[in-house]
N, C-alpha and C positions, 0 to 999 in steps of 0.2 A: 692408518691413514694420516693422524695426527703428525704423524714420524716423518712423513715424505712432504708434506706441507711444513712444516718447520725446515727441515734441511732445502726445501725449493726457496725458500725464503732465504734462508741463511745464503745461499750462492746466488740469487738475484743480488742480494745487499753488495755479498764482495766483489761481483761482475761491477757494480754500480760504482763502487769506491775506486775498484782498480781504473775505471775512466777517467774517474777526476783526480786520481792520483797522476798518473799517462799525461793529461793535457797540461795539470801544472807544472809537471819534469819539462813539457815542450814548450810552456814559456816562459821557465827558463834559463834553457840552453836557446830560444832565442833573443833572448836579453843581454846573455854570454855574449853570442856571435854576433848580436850588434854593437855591443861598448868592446867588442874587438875591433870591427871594423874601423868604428868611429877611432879610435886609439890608431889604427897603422896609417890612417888618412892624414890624423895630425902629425904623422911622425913621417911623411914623407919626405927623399929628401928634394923635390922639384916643385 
């Protein structure tokens, strides 16, 4: 019993980290994609 409560624990934990790992990759690559934008806007040539 001890055995199945410790490994539900353990994969609750990773499920948990893998989220907040995921949302800081997503911002960012949108932090990328906006000092890209801002970067081709200034470099227009019109």
């Amino acid at each position: 019993m001890n055995k199945i409560v410790s490994i539900l624990c353990l994969c609750s934990f990773m499920l948990l980290t893998a989220c907040n790992t995921m949302s800081g990759a997503g911002k960012d690559i949108q932090k990328g994609g906006e000092a890209l934008e801002n970067s081709a806007d200034k470099n227009k040539g019109y």
